[in-house]
Gaussian input, Z-matrix of N, CA and C with variables (Angstrom, degrees):
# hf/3-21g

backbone

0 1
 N
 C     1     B1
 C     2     B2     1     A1
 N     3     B3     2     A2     1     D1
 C     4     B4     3     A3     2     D2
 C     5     B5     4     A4     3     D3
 N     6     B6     5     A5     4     D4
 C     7     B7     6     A6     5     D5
 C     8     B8     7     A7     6     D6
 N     9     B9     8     A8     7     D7
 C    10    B10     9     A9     8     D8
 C    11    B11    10    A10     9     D9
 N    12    B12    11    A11    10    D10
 C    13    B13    12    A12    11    D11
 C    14    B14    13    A13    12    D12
 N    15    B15    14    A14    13    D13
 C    16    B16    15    A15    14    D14
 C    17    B17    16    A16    15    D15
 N    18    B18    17    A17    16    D16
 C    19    B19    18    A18    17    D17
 C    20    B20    19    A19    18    D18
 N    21    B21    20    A20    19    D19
 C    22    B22    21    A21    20    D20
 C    23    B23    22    A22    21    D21
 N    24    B24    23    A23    22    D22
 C    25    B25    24    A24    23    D23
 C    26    B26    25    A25    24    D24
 N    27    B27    26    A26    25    D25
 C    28    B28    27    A27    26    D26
 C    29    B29    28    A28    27    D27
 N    30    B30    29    A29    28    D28
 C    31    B31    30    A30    29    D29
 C    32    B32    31    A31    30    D30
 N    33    B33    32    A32    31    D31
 C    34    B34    33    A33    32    D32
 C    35    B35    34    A34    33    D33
 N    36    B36    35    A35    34    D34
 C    37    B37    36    A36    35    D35
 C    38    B38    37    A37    36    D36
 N    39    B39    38    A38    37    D37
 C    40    B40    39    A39    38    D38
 C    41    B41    40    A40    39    D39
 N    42    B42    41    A41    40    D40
 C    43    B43    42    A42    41    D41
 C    44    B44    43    A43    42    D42
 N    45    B45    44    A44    43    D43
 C    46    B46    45    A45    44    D44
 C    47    B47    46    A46    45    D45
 N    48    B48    47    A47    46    D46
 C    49    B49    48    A48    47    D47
 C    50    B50    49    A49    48    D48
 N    51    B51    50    A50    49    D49
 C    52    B52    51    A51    50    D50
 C    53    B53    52    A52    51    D51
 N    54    B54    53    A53    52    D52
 C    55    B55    54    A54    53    D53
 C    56    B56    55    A55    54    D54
 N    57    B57    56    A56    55    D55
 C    58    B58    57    A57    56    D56
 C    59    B59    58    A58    57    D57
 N    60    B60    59    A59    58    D58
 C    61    B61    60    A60    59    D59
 C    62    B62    61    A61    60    D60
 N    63    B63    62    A62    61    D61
 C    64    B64    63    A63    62    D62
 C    65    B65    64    A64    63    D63
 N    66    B66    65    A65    64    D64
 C    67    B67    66    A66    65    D65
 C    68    B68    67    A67    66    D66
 N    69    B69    68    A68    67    D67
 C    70    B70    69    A69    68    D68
 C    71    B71    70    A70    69    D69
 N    72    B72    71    A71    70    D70
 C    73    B73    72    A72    71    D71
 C    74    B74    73    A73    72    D72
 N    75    B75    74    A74    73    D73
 C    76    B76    75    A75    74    D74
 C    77    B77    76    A76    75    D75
 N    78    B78    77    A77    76    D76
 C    79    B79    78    A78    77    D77
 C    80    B80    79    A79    78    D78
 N    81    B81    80    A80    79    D79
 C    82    B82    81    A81    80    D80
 C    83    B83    82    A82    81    D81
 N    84    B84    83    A83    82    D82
 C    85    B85    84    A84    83    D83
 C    86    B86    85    A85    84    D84
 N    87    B87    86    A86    85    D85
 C    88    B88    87    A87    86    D86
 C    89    B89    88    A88    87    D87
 N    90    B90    89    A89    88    D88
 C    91    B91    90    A90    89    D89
 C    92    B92    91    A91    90    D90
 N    93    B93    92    A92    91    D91
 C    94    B94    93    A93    92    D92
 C    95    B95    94    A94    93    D93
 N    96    B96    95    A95    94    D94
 C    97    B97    96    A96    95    D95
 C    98    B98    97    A97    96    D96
 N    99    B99    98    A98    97    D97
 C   100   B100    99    A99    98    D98
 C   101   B101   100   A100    99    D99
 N   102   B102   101   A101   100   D100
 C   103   B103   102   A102   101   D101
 C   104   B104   103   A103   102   D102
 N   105   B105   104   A104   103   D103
 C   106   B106   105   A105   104   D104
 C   107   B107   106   A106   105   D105
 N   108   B108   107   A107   106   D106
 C   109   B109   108   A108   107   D107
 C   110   B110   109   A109   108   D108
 N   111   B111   110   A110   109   D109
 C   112   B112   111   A111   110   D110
 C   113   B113   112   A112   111   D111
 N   114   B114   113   A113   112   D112
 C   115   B115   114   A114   113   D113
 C   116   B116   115   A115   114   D114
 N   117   B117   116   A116   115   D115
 C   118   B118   117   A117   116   D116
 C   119   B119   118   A118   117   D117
 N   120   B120   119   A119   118   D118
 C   121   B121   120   A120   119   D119
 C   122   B122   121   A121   120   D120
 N   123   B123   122   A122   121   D121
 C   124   B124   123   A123   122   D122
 C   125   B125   124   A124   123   D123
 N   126   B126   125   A125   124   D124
 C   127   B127   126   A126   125   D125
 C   128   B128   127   A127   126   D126
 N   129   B129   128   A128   127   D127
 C   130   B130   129   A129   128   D128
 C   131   B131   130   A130   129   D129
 N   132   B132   131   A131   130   D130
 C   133   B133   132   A132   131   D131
 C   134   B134   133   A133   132   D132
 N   135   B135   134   A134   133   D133
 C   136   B136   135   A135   134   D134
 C   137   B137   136   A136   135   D135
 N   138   B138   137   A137   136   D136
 C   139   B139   138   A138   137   D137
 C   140   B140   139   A139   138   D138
 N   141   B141   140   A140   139   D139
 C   142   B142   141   A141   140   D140
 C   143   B143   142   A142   141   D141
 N   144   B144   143   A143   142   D142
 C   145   B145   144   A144   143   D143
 C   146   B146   145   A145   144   D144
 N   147   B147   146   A146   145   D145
 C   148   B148   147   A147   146   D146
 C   149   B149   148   A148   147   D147
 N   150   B150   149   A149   148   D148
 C   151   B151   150   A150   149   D149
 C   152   B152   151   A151   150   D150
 N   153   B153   152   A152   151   D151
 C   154   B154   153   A153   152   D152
 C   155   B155   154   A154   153   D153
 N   156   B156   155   A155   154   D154
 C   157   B157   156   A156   155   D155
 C   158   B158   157   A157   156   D156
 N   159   B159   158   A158   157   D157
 C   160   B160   159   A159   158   D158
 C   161   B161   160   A160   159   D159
 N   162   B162   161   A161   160   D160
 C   163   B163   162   A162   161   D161
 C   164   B164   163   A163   162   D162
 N   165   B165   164   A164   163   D163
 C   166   B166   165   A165   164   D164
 C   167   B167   166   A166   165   D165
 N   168   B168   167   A167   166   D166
 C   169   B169   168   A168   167   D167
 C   170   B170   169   A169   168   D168
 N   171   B171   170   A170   169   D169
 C   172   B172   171   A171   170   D170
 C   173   B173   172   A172   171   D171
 N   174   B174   173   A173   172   D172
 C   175   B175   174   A174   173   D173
 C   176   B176   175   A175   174   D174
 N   177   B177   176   A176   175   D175
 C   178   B178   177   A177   176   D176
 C   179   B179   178   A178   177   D177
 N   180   B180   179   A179   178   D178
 C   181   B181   180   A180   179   D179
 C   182   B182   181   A181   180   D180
 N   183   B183   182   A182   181   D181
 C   184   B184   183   A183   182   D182
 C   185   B185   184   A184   183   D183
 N   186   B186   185   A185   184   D184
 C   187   B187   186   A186   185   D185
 C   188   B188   187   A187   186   D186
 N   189   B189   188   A188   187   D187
 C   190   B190   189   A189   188   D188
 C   191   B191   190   A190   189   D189
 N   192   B192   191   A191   190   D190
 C   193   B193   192   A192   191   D191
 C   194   B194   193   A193   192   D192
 N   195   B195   194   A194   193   D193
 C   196   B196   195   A195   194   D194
 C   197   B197   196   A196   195   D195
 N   198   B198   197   A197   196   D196
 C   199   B199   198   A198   197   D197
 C   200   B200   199   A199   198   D198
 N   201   B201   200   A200   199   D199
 C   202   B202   201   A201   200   D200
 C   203   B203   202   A202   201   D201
 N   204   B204   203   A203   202   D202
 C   205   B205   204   A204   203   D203
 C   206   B206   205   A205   204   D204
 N   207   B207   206   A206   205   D205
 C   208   B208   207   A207   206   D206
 C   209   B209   208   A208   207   D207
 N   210   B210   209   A209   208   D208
 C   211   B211   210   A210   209   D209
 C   212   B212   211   A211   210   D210
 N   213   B213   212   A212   211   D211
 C   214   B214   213   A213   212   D212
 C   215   B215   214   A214   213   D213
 N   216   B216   215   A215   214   D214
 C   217   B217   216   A216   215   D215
 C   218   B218   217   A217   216   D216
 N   219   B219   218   A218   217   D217
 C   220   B220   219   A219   218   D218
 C   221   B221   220   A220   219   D219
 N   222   B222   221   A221   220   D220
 C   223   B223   222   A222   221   D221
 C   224   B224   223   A223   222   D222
 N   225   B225   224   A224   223   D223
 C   226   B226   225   A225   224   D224
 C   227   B227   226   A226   225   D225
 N   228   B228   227   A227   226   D226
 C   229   B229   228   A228   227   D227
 C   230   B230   229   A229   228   D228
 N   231   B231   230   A230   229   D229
 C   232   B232   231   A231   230   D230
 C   233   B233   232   A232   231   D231
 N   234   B234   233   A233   232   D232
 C   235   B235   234   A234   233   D233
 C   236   B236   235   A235   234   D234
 N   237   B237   236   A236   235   D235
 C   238   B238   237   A237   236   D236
 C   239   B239   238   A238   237   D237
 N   240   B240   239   A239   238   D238
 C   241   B241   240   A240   239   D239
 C   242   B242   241   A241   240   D240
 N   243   B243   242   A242   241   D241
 C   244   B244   243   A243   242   D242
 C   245   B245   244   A244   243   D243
 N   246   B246   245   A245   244   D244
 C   247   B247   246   A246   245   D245
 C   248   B248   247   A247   246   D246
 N   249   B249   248   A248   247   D247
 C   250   B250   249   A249   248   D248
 C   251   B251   250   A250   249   D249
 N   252   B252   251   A251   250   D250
 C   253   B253   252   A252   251   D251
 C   254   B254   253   A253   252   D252
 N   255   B255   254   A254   253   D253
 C   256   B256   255   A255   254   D254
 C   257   B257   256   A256   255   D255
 N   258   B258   257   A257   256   D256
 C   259   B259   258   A258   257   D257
 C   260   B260   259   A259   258   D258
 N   261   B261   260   A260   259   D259
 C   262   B262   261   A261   260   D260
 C   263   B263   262   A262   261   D261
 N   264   B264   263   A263   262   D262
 C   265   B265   264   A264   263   D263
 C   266   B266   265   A265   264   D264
 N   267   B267   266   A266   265   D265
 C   268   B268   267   A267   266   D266
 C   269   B269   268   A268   267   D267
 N   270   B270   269   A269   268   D268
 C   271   B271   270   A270   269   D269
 C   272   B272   271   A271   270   D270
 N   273   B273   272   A272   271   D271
 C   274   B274   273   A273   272   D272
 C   275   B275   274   A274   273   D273
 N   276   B276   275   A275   274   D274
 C   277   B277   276   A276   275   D275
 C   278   B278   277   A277   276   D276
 N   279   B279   278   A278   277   D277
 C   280   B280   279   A279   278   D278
 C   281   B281   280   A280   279   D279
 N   282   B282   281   A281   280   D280
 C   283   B283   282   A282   281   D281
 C   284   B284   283   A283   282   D282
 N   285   B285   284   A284   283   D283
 C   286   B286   285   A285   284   D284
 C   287   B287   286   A286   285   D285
 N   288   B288   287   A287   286   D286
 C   289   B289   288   A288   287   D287
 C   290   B290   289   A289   288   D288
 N   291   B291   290   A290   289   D289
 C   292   B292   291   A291   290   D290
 C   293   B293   292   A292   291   D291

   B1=1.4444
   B2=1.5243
   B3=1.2095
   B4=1.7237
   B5=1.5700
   B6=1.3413
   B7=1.0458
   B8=1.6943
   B9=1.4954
   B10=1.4652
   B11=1.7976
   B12=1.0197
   B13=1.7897
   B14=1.1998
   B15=1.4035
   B16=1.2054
   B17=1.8270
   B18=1.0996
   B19=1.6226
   B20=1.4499
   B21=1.3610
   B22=1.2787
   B23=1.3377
   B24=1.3636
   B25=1.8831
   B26=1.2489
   B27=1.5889
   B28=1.6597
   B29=1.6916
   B30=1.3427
   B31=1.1853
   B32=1.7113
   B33=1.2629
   B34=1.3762
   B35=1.6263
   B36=1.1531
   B37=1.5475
   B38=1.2098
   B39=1.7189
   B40=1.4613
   B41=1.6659
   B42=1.6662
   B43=2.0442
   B44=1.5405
   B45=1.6676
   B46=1.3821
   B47=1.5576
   B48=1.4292
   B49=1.5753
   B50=1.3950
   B51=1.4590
   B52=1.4360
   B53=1.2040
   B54=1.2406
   B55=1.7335
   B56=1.7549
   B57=1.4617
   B58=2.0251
   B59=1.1724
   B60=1.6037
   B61=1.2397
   B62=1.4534
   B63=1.8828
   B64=1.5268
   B65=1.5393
   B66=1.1308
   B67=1.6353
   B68=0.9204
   B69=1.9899
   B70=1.6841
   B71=1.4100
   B72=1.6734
   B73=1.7330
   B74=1.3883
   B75=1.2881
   B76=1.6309
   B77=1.2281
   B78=1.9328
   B79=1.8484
   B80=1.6210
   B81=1.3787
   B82=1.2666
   B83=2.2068
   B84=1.0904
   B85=1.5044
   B86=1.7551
   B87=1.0736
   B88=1.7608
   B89=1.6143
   B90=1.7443
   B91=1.3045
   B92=1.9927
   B93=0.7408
   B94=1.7553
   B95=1.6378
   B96=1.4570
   B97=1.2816
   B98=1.2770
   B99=1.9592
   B100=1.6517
   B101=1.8316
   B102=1.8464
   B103=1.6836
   B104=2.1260
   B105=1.4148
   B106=1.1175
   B107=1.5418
   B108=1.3497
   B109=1.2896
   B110=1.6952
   B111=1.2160
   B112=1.4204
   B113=1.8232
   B114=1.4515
   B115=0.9741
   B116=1.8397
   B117=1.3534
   B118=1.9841
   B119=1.0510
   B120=1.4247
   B121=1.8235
   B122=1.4834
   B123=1.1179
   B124=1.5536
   B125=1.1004
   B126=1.6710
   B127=1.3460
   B128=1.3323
   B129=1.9463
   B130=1.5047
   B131=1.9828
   B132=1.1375
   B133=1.3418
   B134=1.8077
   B135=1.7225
   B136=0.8703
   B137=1.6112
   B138=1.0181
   B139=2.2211
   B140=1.4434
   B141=0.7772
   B142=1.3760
   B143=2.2942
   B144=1.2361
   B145=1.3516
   B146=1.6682
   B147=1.2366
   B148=1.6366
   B149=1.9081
   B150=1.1619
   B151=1.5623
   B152=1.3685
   B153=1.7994
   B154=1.2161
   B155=1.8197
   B156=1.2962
   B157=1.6910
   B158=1.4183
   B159=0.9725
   B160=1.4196
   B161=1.4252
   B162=1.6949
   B163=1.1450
   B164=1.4582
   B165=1.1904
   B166=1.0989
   B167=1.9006
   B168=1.5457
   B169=2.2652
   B170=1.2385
   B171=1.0729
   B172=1.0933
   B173=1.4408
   B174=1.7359
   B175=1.6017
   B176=1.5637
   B177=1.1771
   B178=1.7226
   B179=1.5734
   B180=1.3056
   B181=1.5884
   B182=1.3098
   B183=1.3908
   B184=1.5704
   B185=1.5627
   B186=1.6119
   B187=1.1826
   B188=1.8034
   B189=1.3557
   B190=1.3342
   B191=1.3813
   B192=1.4858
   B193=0.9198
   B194=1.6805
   B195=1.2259
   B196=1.7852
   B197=1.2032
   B198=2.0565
   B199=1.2588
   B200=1.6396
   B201=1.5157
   B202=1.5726
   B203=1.7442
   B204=2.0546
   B205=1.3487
   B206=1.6707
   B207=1.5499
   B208=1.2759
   B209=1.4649
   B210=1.7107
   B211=1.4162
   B212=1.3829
   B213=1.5953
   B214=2.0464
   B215=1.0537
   B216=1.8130
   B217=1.1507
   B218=1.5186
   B219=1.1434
   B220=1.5101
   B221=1.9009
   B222=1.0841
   B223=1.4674
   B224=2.0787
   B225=0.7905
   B226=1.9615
   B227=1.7168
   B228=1.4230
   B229=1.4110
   B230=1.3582
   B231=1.4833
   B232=1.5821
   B233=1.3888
   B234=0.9910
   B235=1.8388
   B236=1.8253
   B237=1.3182
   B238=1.1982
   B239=2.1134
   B240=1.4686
   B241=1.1265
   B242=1.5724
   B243=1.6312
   B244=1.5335
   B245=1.1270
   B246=1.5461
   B247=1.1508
   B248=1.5662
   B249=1.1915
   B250=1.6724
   B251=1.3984
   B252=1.2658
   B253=1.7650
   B254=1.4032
   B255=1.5793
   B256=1.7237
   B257=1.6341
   B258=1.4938
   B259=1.2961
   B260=1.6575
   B261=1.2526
   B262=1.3353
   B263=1.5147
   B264=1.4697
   B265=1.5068
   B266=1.5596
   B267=1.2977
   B268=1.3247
   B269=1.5436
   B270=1.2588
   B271=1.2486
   B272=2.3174
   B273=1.5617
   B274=1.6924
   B275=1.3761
   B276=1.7920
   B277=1.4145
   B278=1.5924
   B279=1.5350
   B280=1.5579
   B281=1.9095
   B282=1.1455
   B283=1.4342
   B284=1.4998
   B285=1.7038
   B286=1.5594
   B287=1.5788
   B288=1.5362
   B289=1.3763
   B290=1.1766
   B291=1.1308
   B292=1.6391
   B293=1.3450
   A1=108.89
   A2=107.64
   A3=104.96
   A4=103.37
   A5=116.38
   A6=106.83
   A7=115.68
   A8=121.02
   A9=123.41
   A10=93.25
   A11=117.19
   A12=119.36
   A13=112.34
   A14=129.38
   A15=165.00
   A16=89.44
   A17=146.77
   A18=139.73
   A19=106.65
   A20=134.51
   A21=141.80
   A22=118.00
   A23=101.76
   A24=117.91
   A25=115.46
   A26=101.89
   A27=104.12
   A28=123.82
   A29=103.13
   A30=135.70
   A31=112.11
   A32=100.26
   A33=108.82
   A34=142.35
   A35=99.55
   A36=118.06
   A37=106.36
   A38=121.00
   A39=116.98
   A40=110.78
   A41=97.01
   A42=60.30
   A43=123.84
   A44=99.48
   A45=105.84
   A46=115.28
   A47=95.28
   A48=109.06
   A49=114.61
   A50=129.24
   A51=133.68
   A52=113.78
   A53=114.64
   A54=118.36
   A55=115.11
   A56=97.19
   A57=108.99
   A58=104.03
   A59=103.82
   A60=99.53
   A61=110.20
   A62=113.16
   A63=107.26
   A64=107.34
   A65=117.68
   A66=107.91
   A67=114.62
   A68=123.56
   A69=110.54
   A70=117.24
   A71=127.71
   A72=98.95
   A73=110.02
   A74=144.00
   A75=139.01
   A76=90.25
   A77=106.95
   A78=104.38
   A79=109.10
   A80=131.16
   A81=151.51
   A82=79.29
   A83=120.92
   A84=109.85
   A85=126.43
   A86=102.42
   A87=118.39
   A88=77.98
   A89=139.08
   A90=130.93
   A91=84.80
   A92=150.80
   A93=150.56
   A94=84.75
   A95=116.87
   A96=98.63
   A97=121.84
   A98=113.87
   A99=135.83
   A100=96.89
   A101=95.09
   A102=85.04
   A103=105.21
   A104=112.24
   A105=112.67
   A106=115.45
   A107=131.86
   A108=132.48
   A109=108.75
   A110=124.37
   A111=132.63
   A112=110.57
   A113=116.50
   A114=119.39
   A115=110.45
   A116=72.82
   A117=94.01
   A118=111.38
   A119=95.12
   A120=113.27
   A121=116.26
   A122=129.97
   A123=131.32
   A124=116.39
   A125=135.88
   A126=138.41
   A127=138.16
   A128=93.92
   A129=99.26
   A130=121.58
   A131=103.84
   A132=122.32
   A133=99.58
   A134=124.98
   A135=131.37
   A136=107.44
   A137=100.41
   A138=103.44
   A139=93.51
   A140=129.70
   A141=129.68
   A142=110.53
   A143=85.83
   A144=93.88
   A145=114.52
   A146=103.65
   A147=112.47
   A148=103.36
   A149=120.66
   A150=134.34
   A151=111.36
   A152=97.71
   A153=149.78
   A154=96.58
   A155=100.47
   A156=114.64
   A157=108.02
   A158=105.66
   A159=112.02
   A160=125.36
   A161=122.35
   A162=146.83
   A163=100.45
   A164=149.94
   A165=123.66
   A166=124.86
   A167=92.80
   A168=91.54
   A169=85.03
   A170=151.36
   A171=127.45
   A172=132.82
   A173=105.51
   A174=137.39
   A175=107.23
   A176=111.34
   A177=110.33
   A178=133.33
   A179=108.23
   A180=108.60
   A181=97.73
   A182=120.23
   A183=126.16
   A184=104.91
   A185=118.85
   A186=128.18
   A187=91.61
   A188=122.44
   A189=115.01
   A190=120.57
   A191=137.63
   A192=127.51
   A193=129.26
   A194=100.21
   A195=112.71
   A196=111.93
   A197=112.24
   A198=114.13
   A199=110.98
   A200=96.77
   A201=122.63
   A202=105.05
   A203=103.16
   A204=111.84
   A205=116.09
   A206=116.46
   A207=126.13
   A208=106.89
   A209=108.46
   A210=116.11
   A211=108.45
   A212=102.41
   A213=101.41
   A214=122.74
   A215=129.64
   A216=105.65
   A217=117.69
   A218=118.15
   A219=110.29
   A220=90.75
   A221=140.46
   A222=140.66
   A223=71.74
   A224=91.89
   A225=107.02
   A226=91.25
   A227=124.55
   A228=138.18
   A229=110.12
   A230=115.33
   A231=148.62
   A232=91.58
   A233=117.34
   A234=146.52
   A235=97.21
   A236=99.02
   A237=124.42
   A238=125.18
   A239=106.94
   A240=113.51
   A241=113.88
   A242=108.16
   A243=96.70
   A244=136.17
   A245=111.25
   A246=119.34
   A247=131.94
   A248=112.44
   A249=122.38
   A250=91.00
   A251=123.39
   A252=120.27
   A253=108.23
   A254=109.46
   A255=117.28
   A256=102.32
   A257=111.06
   A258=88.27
   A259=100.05
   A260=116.30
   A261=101.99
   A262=149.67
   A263=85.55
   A264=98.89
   A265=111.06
   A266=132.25
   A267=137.80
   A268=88.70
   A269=125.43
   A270=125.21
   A271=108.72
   A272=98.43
   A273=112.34
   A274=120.84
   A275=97.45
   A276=111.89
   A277=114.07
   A278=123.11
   A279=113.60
   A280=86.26
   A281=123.82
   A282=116.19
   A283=129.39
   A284=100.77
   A285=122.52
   A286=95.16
   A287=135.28
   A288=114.80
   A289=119.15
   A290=116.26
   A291=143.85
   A292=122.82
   D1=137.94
   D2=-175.22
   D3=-100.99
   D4=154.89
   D5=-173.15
   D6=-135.19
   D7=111.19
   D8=-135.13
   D9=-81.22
   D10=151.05
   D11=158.32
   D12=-101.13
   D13=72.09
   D14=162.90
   D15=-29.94
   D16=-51.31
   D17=164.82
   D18=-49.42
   D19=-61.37
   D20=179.95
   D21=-44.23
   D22=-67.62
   D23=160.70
   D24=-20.07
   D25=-73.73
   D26=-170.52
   D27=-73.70
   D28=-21.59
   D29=152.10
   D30=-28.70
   D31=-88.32
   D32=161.45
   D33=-57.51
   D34=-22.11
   D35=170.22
   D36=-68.21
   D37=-65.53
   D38=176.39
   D39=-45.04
   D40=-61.74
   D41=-162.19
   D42=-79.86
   D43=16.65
   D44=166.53
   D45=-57.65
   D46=-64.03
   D47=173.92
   D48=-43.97
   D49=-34.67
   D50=170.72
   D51=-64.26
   D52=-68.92
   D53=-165.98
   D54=-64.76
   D55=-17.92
   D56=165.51
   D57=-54.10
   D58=-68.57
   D59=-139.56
   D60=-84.83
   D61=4.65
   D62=155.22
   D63=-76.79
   D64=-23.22
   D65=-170.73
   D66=-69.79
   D67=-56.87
   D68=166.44
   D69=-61.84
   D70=-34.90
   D71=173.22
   D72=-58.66
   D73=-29.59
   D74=-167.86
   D75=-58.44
   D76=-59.11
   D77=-156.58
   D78=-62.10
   D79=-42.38
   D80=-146.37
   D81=-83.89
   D82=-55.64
   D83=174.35
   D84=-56.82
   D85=-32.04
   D86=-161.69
   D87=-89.72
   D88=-58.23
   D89=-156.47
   D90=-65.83
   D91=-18.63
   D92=-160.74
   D93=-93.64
   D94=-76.17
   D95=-147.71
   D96=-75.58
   D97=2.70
   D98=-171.74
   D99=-76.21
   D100=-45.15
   D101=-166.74
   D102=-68.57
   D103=-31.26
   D104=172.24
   D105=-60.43
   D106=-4.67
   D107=-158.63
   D108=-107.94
   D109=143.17
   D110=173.61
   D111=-77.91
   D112=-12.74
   D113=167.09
   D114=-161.57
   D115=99.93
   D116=172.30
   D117=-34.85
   D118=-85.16
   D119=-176.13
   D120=-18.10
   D121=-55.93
   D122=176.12
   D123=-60.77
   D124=-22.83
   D125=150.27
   D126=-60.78
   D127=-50.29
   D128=176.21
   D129=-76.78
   D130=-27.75
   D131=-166.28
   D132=-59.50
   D133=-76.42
   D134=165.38
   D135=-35.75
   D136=-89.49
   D137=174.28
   D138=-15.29
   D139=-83.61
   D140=-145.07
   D141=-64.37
   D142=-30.19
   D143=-175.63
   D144=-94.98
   D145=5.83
   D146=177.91
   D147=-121.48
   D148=-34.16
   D149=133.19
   D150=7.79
   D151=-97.99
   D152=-159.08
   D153=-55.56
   D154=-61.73
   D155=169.97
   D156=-42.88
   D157=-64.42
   D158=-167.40
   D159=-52.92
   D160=-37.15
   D161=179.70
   D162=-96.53
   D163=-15.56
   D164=153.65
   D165=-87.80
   D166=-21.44
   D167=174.19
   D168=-92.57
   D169=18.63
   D170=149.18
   D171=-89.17
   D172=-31.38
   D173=153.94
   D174=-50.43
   D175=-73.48
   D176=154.52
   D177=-28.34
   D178=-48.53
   D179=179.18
   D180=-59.80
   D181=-46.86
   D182=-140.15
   D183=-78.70
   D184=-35.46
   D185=-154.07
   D186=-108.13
   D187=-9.88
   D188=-174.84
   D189=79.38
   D190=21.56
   D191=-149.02
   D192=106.76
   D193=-11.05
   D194=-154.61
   D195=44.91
   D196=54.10
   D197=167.36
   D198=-103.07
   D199=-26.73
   D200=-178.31
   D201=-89.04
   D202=78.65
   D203=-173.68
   D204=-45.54
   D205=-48.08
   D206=-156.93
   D207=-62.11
   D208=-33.98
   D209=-175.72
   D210=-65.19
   D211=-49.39
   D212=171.44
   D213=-64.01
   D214=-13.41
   D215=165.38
   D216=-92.72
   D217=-11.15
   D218=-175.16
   D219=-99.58
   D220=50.21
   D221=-167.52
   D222=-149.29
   D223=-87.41
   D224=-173.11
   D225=-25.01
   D226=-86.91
   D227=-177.02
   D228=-14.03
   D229=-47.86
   D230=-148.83
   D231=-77.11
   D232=-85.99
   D233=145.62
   D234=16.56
   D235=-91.66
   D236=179.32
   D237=-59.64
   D238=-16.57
   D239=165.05
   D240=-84.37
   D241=-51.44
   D242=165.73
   D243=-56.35
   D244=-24.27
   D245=166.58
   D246=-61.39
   D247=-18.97
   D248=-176.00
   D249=-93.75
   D250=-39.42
   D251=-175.21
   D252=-55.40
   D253=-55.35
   D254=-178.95
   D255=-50.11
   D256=-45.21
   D257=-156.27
   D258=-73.99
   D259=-41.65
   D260=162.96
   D261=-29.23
   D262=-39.96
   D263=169.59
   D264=-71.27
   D265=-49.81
   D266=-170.17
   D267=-60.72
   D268=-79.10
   D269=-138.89
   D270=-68.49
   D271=0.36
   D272=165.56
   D273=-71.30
   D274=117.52
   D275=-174.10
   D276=-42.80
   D277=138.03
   D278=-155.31
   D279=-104.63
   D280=155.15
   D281=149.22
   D282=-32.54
   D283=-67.19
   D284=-172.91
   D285=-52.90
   D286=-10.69
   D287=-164.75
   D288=-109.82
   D289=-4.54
   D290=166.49
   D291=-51.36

């Protein structure tokens, strides 16, 4: 019988759900100000590599190392739930596009 650490889990879920949903608002801002930009690359490159940092020591803080499994999976879950929301959100018919 396995036995879940239901503190760890939720633990990790929250600041899963936190540290997402700065990562897609960062990405969802930097993809806005790249198409406004004469040169992307200098937007997305940095963005993406300070991002990336961020969501993984933060995956790290949370999970201890990724020794504290329950926290990485409800951190991972987290990850991946905001992620279906964003894309949801992007891919919702806008007014202005009508």
């Amino acid at each position: 019988m396995m036995i879940i650490d239901w503190p760890a889990a939720l633990t990790g879920f929250g600041v899963g759900v936190l540290v997402s949903s700065l990562y897609f608002a960062g990405l969802a801002l930097t993809v806005r100000l790249a198409l406004a930009s004469s040169r992307p690359h200098a937007l997305l490159l940095p963005s993406a590599l300070v991002r990336i940092g961020l969501l993984l020591a933060a995956g790290w803080l949370v999970t201890a190392g990724a020794t504290l499994l329950w926290s990485l999976a409800g951190y991972g879950l987290a990850f991946f739930v905001v992620r279906l929301i964003a894309i949801a959100m992007a891919n919702a018919p806008r007014p202005e596009d009508a």
